[in-house]
C-alpha positions in Angstrom: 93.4 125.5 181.4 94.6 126.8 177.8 97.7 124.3 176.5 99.1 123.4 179.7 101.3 120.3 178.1 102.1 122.0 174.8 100.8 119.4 172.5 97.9 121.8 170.4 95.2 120.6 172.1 93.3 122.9 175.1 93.1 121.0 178.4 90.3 121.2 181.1 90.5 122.1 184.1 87.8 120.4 187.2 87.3 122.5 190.4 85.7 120.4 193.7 82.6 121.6 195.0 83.8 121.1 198.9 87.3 121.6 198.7 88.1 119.6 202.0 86.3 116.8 201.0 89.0 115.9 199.5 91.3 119.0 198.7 91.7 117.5 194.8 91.1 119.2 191.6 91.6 117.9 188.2 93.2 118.5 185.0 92.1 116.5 181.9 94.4 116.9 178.7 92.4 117.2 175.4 93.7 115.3 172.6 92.2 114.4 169.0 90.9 111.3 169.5 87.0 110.6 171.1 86.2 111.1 174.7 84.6 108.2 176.4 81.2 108.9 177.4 82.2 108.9 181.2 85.3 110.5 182.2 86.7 108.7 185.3 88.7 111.4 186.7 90.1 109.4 189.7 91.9 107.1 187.0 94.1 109.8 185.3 97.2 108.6 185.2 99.3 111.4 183.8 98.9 110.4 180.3 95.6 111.7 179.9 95.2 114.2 182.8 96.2 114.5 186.1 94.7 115.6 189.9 96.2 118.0 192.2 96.8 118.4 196.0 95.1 121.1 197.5 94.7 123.1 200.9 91.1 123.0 201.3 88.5 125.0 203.2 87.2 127.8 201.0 84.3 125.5 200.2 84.9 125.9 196.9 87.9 125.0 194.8 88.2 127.2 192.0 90.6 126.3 189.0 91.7 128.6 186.3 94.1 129.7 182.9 97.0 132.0 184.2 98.2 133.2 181.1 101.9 132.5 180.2 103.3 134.1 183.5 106.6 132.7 183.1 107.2 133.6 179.2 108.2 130.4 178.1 105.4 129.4 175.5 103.3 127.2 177.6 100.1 128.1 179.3 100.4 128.1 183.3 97.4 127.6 186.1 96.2 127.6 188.9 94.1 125.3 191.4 93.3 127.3 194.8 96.5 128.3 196.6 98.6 126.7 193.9 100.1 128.1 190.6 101.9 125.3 188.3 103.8 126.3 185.0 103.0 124.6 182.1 105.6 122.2 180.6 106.7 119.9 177.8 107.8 116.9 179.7 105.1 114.9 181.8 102.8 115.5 184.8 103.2 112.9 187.3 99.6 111.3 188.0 99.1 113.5 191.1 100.4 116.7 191.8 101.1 117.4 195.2 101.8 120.5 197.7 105.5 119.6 197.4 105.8 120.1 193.8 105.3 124.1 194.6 109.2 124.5 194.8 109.4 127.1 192.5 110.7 125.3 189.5 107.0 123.1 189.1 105.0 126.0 191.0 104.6 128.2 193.5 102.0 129.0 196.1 99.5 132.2 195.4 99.5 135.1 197.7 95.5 135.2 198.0 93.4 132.5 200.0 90.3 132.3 197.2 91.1 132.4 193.7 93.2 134.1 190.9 93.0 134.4 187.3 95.0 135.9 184.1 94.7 139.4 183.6 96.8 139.8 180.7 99.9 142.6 180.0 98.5 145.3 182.2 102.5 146.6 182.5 103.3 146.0 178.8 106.6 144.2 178.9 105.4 141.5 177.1 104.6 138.9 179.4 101.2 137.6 181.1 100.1 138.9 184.7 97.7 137.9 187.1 95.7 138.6 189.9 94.9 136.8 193.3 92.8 137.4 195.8 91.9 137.8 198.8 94.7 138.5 201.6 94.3 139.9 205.2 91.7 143.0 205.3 90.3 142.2 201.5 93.9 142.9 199.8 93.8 141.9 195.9 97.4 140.6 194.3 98.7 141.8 191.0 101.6 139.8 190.1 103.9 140.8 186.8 104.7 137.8 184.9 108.5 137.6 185.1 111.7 135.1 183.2 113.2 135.2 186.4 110.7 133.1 188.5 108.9 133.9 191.3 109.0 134.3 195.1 107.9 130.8 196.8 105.5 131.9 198.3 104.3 134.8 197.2 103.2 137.5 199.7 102.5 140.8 200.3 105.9 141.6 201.3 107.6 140.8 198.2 105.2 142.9 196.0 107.3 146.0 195.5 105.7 148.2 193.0 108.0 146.6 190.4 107.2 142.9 190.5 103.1 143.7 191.5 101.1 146.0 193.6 98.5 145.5 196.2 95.1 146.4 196.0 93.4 147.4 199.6 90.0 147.6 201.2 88.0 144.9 199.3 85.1 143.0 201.3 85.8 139.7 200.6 83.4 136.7 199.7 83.7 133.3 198.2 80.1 133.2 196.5 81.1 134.0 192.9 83.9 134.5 190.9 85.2 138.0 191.9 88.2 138.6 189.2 88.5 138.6 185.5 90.8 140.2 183.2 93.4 140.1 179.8 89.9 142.5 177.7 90.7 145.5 176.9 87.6 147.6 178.0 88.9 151.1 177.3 90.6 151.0 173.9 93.9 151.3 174.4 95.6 148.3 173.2 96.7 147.4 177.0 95.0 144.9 178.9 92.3 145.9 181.4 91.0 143.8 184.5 88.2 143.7 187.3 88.2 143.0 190.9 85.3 142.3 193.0 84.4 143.3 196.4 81.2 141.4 196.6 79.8 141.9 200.1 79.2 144.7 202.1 78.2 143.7 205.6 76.1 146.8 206.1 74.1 147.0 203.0 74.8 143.7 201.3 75.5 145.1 198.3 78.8 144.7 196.1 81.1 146.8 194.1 83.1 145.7 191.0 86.1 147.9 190.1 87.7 147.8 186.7 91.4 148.8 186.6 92.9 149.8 183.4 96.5 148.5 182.5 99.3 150.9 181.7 101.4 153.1 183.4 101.1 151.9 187.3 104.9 153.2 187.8 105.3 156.7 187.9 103.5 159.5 190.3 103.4 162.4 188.2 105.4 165.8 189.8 102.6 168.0 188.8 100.4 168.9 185.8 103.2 171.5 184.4 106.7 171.5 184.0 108.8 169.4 184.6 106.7 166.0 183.6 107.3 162.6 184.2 105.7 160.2 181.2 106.3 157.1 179.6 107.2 155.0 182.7 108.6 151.6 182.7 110.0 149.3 185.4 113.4 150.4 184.1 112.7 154.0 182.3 111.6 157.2 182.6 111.2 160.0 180.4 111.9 163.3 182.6 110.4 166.3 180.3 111.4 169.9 181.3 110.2 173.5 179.1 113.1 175.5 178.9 115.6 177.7 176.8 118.4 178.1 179.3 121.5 175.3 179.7 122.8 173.9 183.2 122.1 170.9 184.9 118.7 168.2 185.2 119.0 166.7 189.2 116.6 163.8 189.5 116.1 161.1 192.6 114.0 158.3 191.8 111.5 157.5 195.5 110.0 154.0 196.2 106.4 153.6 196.3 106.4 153.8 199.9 108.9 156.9 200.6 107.6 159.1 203.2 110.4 159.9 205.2 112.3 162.3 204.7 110.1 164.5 203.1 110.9 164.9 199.2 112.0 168.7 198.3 114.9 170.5 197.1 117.2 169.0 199.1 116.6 165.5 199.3 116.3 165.6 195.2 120.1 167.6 195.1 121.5 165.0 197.3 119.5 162.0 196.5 118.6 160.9 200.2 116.4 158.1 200.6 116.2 157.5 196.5 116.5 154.3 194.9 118.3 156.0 192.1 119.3 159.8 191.4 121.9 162.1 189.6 122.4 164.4 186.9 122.3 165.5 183.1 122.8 168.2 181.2 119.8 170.0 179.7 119.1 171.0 176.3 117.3 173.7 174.6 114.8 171.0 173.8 
């Protein structure tokens, strides 16, 4: 579970092989002392560990390290449906569904299973992924200081705050996401998603998905050039000697109407943002 109660010492966290039988998983804090020989997990009393309330019926409960989603220091998780910060005062003895009220936790927009993926959108804080939602839609979620819709759902993921990934064919044998390596090099964090079941052929596909710049849609391979994207930035690049005036409109992620041209970019209709600057020779 990484360090979930900040006190140096990596917890565990216990999934349930049927997860309506009954919807409880478990977290048991390390510490640096011995272990008994037998763990009684139903005798955690919040002092050394804890269980959590699930929703049940995926079959199988699966339990994971979030990263630190929330930027506060302390590792966050997740059990099924449910994603609980980390924190420095205690855990009662059982979680429960109630707890998710956005302060404790919130609840996940995918039905299966999530996991860390690292700083894919480099703004310094831990992101995740959760899957699966209606027609095999994977959930990439930015880790954010300003907490969280409760719950999370497609609706709410904006292009800013997460994306949506569509056409996966969903399974719950295996563990179909992974992340927070970097498999290409580039010093940002990379993840994979699985579509593990193909009704026609029965065969699977993983797809990796490097981190970086998921913000900005270049204008074209010329001039002028978009680069160096952030949720709040954009460096607008333009090959010129002669002086005037730079108009820019800034289009969600899912403008289509009206059509963007030379219009619509002068007068800024349907933008999110737009105006002017001066150019220079540069």
């Amino acid at each position: 579970a990484g360090d979930i109660n900040h006190d140096g010492f990596k917890d565990i966290l216990i999934g349930n092989w049927d997860s309506s039988d009954p919807a409880i998983s478990f977290c048991l804090f390390g510490k640096g002392t011995p272990f008994p020989a037998l763990v009684d997990l139903t005798a955690l009393d919040g002092t050394d560990g804890f269980s959590i309330d699930n929703n049940g019926g995926n079959f199988l409960t699966f339990v994971g390290t979030l990263g630190d989603i929330n930027h506060d220091g302390i590792d966050d998780f997740f059990s099924e449906t449910n994603a609980i910060f980390g924190r420095t005062t205690p855990f009662p003895f059982h979680f429960s569904q109630s707890s998710l009220n956005g302060v404790e936790g919130f609840t996940l927009p995918g039905s299966l299973t999530s996991a860390g993926i690292g700083d894919i959108n480099l703004d310094g804080i831990d992101d995740f992924i959760s899957v699966y939602g209606n027609n095999g839609k994977a959930y990439i979620v930015f880790g954010s200081t300003n907490g969280f819709p409760n719950p999370i759902n497609e609706s709410t993921l904006n292009g800013i705050n997460g994306f949506i990934i569509n056409g996966l064919n969903p399974s719950n044998i295996g563990r179909p996401v992974s992340g927070n390596g970097d498999l290409n090099g580039d010093g940002i964090a990379d993840f994979v998603v699985g579509s593990p079941y193909t009704p026609t052929t029965e065969i699977g596909k993983s797809y990796v998905i490097f981190g970086g710049d998921h913000y900005i849609k270049p204008l074209n391979s010329g001039y002028p050039q978009t680069e160096n994207g952030t949720p709040t930035s954009i460096n607008l690049v333009v090959n010129g000697p002669e002086t005037g005036t730079i108009h820019y409109a800034v289009f969600p992620w899912y403008h289509s109407s009206p059509s963007v041209n030379y219009n619509t970019i002068l007068t800024g209709t349907g933008a999110v943002a737009s105006g002017t600057f001066a150019m220079n020779i540069q």
